[in-house]
Backbone as a ProteinNet text record, in pm:
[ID]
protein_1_A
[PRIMARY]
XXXXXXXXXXXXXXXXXXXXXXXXXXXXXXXXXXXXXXXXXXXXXXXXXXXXXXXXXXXXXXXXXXXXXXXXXXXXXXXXXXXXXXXXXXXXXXXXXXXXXXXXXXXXXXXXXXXXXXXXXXXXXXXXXXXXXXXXXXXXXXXXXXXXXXXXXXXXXXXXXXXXXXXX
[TERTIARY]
6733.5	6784.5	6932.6	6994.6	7159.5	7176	7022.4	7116.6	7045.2	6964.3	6920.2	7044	7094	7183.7	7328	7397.3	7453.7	7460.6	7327.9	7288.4	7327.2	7243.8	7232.8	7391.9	7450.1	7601.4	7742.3	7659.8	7708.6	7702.6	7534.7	7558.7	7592.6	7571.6	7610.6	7783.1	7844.9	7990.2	8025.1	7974.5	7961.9	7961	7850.2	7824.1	7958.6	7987.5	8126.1	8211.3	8270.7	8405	8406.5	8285.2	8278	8290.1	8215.5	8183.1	8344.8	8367.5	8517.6	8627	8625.2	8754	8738.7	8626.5	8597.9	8659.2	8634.9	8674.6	8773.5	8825	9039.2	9090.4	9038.4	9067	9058.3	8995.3	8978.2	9075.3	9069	9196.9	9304.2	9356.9	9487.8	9491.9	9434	9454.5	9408.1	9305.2	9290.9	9279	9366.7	9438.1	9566.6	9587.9	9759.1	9775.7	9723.2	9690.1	9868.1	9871.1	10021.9	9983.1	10143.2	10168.2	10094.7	10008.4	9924	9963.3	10071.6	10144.5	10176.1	10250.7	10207.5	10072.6	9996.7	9858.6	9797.4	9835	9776.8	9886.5	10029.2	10052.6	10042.2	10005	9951.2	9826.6	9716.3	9580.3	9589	9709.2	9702.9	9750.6	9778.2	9817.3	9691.5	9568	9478.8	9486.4	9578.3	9557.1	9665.7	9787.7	9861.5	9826.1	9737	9666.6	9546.6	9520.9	9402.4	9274.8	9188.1	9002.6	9042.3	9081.3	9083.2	9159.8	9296.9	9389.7	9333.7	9248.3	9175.8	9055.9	8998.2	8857.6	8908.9	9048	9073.6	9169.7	9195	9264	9150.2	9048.6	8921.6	8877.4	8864.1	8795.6	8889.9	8987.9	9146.5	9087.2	9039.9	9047.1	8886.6	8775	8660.8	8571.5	8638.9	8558	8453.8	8281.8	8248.4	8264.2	8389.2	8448.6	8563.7	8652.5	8763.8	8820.7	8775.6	8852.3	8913.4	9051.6	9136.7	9034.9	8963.2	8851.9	8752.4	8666	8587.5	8629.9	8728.3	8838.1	8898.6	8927.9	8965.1	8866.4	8737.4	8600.8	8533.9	8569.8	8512.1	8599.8	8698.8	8790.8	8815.1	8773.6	8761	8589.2	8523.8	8419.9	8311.8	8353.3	8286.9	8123	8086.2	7976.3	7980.2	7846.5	7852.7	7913.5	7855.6	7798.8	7948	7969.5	8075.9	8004.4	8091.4	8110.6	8074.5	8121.3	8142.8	8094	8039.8	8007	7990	8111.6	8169.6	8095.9	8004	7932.9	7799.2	7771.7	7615.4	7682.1	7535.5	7579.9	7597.7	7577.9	7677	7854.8	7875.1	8049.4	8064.9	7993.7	8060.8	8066	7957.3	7946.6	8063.6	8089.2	8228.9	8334.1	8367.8	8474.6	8506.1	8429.2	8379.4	8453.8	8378.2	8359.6	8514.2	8578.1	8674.2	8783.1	8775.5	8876.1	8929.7	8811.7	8789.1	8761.1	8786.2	8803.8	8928.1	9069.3	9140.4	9133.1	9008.4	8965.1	8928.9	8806.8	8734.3	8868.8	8930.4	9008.2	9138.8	9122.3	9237.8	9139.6	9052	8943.1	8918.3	8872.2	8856.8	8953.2	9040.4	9187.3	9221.6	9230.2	9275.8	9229.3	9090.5	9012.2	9038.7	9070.1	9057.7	9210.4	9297.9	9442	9461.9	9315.8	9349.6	9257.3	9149.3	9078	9139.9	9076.5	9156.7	9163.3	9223.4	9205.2	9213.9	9201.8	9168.2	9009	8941.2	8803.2	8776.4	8803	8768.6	8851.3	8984.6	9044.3	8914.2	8885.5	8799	8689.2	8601.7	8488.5	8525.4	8597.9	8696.6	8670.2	8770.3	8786	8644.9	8562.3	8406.2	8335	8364.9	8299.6	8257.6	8284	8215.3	8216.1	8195.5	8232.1	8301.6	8370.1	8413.2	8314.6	8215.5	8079.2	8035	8022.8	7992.2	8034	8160.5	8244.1	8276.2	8281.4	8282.6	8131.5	8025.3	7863.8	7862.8	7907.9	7873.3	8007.1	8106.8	8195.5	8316.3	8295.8	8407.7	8317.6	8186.4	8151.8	8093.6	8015.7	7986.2	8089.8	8241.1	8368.1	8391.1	8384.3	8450.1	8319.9	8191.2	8070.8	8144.6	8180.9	8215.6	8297.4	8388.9	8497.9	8421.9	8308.3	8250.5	8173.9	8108.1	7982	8062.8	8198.6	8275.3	8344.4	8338	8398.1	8322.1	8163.4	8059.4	8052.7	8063.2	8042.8	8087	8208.4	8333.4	8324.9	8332.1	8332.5	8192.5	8076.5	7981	8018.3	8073.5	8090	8181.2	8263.1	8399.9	8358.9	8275.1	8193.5	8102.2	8038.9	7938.2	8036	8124.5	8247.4	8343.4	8298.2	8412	8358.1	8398.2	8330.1	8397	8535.9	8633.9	8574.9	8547.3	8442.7	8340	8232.6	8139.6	8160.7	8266.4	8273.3	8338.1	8455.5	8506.9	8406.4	8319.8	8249.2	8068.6	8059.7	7872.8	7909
10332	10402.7	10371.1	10349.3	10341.2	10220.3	10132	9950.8	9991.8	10021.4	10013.6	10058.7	10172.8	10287.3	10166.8	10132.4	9991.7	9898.4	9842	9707.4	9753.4	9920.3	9957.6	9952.2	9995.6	10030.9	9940.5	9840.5	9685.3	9603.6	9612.3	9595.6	9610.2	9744.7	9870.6	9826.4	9842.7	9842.6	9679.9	9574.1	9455.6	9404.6	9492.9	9474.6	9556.9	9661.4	9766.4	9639.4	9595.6	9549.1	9427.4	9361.6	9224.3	9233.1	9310.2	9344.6	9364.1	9530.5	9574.7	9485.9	9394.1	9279.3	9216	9148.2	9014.5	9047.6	9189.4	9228.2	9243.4	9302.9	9322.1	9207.5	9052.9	8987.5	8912.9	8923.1	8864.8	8904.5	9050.5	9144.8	9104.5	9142.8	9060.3	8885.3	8788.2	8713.2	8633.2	8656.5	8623.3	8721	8796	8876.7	8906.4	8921.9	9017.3	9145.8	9191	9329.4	9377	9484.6	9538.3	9582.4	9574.7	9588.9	9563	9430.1	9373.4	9320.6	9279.5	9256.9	9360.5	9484.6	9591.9	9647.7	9630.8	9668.8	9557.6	9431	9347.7	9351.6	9415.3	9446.1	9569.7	9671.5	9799.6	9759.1	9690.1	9678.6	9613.3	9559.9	9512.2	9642.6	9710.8	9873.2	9868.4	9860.2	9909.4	9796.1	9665.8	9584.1	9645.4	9753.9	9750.5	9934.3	9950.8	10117.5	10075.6	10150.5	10162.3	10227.5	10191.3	10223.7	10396.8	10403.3	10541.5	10631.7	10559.7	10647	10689	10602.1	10580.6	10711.2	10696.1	10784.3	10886.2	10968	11041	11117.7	11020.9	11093	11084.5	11012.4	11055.9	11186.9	11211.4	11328.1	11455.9	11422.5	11553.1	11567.2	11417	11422.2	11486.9	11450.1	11458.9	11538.6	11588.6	11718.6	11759.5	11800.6	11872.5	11996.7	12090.8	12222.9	12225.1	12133.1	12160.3	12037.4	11927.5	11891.8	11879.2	11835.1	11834.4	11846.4	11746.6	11708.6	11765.4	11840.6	11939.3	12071.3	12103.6	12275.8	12214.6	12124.8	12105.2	12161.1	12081.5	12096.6	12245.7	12285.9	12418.6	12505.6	12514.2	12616.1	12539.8	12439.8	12423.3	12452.1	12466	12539.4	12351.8	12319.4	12150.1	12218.5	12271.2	12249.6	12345.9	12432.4	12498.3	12455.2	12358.9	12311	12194.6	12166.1	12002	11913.1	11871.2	11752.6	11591.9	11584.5	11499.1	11557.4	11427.6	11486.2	11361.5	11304.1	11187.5	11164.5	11279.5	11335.4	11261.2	11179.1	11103.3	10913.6	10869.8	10757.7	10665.8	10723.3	10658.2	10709.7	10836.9	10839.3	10723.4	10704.9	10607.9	10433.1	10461.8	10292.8	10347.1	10408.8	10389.3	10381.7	10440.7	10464.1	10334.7	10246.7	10127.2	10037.7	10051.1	9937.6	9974	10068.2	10024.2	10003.8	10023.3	9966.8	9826.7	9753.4	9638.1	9535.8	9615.3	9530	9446.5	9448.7	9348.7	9238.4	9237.2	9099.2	9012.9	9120.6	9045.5	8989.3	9081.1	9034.4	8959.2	8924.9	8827.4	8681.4	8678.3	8553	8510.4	8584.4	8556.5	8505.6	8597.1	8583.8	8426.2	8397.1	8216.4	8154.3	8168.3	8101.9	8123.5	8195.6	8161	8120.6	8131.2	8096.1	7890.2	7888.6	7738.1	7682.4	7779.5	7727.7	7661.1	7602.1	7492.9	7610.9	7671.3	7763.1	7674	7554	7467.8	7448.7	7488	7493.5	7614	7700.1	7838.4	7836.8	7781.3	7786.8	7677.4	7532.7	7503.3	7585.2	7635.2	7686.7	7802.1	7894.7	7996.9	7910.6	7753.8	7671.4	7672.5	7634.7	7601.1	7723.3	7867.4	7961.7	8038	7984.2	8108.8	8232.9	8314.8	8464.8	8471.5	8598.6	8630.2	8643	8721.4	8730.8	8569.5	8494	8387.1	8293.1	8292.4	8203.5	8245.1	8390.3	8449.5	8428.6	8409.1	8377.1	8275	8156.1	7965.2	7921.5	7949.9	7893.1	7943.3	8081.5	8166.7	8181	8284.4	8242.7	8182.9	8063.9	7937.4	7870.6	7880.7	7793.2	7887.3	8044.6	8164.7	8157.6	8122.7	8141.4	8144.7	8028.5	8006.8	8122.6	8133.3	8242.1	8399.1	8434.4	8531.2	8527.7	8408.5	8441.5	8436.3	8406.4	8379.3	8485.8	8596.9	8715	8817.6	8808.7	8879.6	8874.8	8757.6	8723.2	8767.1	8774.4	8832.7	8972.7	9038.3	9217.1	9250.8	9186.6	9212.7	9260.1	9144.6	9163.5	9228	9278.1	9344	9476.6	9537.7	9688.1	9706.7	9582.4	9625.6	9628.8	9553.8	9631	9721.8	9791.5	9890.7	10030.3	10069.3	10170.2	10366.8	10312.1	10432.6	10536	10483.8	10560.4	10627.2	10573.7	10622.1	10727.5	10702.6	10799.4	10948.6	10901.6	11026.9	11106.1	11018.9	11084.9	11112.3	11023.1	11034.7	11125.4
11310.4	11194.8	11172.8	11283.1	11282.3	11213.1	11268	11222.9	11040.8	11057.9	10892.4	10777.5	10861.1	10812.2	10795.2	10878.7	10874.7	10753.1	10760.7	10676.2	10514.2	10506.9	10353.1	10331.3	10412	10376.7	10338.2	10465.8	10455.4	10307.7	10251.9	10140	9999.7	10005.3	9886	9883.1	10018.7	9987.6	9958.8	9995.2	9935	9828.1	9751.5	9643.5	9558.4	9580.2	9502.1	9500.5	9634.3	9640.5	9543.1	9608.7	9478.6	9341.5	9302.2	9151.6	9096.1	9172.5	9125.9	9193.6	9266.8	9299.2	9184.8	9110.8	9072	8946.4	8879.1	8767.1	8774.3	8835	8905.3	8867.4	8938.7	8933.5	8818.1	8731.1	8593.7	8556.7	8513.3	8458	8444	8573.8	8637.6	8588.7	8616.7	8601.8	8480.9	8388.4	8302.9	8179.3	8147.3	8037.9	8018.6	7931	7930.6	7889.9	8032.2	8025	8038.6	8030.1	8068.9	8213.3	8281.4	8385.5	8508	8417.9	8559.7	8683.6	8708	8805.5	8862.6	8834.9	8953	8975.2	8963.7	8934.3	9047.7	9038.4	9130.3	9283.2	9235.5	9425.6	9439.3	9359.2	9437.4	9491.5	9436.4	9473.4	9653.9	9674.4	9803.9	9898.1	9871.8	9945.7	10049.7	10076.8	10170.9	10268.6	10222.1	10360.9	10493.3	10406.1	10530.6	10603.5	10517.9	10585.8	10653.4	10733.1	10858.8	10765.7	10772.1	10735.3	10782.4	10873.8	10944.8	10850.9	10823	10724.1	10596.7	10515.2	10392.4	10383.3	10499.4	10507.2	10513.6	10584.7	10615.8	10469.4	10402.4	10277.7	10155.5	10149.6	10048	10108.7	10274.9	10308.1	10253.9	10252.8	10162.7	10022.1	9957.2	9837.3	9787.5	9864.7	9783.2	9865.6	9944.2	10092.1	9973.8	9993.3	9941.9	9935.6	10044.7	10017.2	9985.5	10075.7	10014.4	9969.5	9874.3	9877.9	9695	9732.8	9577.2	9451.8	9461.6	9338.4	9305.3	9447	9389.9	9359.2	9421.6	9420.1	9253.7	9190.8	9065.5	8949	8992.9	8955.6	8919.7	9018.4	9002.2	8918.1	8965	8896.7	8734.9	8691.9	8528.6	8522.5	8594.8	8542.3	8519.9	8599.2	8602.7	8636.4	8750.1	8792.3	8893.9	8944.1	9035.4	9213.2	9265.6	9354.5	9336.7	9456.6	9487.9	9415.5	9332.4	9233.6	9268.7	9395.3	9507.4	9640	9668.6	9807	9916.4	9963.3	10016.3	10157.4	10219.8	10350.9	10320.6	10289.2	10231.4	10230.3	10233.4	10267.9	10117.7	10040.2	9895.1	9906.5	9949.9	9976.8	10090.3	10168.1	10271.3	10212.9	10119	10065.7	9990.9	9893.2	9797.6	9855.7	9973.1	10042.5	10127.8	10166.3	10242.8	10077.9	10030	9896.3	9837.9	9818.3	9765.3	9832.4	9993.2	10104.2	10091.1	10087.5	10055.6	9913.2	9857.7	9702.2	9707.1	9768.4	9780.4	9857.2	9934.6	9960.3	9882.1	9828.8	9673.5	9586	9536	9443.5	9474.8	9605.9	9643.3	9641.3	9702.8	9657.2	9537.6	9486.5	9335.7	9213.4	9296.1	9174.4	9216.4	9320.3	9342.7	9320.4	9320.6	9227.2	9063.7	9048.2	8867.6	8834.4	8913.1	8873.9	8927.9	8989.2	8994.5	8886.8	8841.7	8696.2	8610.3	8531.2	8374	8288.7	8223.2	8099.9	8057.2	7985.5	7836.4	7865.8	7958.7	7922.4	7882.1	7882.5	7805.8	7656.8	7639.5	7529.6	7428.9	7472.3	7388.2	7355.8	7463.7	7404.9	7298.2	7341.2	7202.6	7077.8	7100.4	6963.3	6921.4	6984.8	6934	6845	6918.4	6815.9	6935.1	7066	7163.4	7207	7185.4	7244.4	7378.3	7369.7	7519.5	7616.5	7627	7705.2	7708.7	7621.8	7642.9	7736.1	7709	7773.2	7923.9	7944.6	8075.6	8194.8	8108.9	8150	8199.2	8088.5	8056.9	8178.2	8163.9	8207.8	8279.4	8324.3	8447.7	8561.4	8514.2	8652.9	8743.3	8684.2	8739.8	8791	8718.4	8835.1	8955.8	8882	9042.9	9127.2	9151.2	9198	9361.2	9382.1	9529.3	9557.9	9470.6	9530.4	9563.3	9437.2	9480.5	9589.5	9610	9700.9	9842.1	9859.3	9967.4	9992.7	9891.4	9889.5	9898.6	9887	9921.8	10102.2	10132.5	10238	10361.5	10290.2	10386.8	10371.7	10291.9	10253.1	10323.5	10347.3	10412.3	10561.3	10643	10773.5	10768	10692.4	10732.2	10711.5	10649.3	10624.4	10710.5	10819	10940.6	11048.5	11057.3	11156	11142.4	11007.8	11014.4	11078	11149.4	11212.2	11168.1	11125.8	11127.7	10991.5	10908.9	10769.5	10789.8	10837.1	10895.8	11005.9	11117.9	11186.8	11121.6	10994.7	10966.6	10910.3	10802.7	10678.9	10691	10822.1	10866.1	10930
[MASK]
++++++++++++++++++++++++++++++++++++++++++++++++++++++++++++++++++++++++++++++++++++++++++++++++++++++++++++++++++++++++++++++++++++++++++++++++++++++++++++++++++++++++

């Protein structure tokens, strides 16, 4: 049950970090979003905190009794019952998954900052949509970077042990 319990978690938070790095990383690097540059060195903040420190301030933040978010919740009249409930093994995949999204989005992002943007600027010229051009021709070049960033956020969520211990 433990290793099953593991694997699901391993990949659930795999799947978060990738998805939400890969998009970070677009963001950041292929828009002109405002203030994406602090946005892309706050996102590196969880490499110099401990898994332990992290679990331990979602458990402040999303306690199903006390924490900030559900005591917010209630007292606006959100919902009877905790809002959140970080004690189940979807809080531990989110809490896992977004530890680790600056892996994802440190992979990814180097990958698209060594991309050609004049292959996306032509297809634009041609008539292509944004969805299009993001489908046909971003992530077929980032493929490696994701699947190398899946890869890695995998094993790094079956050895993380400090989440699970605060929040299982």
């Amino acid at each position: 049950e433990a290793a099953l319990n593991s694997l699901i978690t391993a990949v659930g938070a795999m799947l978060l970090s990738t998805i939400v790095g890969g998009v970070m990383a677009w963001i950041v690097v292929r828009t002109d979003t405002p203030l994406r540059r602090t946005i892309e060195v706050l996102s590196f903040v969880p490499f110099f905190l401990s898994p332990l420190i992290g679990a331990i301030a979602w458990d402040y933040l999303a306690s199903p009794k006390i924490g900030m978010f559900n005591r917010f919740a209630q007292s606006a009249h959100l919902g009877s019952g905790p809002l959140i409930n970080l004690y189940s093994l979807g809080g531990i995949i989110f809490v896992v998954g977004l530890y680790l999204v600056p892996f994802a989005m440190m992979f990814v992002g180097v990958s698209l900052r060594q991309m050609d943007p004049n292959l996306e600027q032509a297809a634009r010229a041609c008539g292509a949509g944004r969805m299009r051009i993001i489908v046909k021709i971003t992530m077929p070049l980032a493929a490696p970077a994701l699947i190398s960033s899946a890869i890695l956020t995998f094993v790094l969520s079956v050895e993380n042990l400090a989440v699970p211990l605060i929040l299982g």
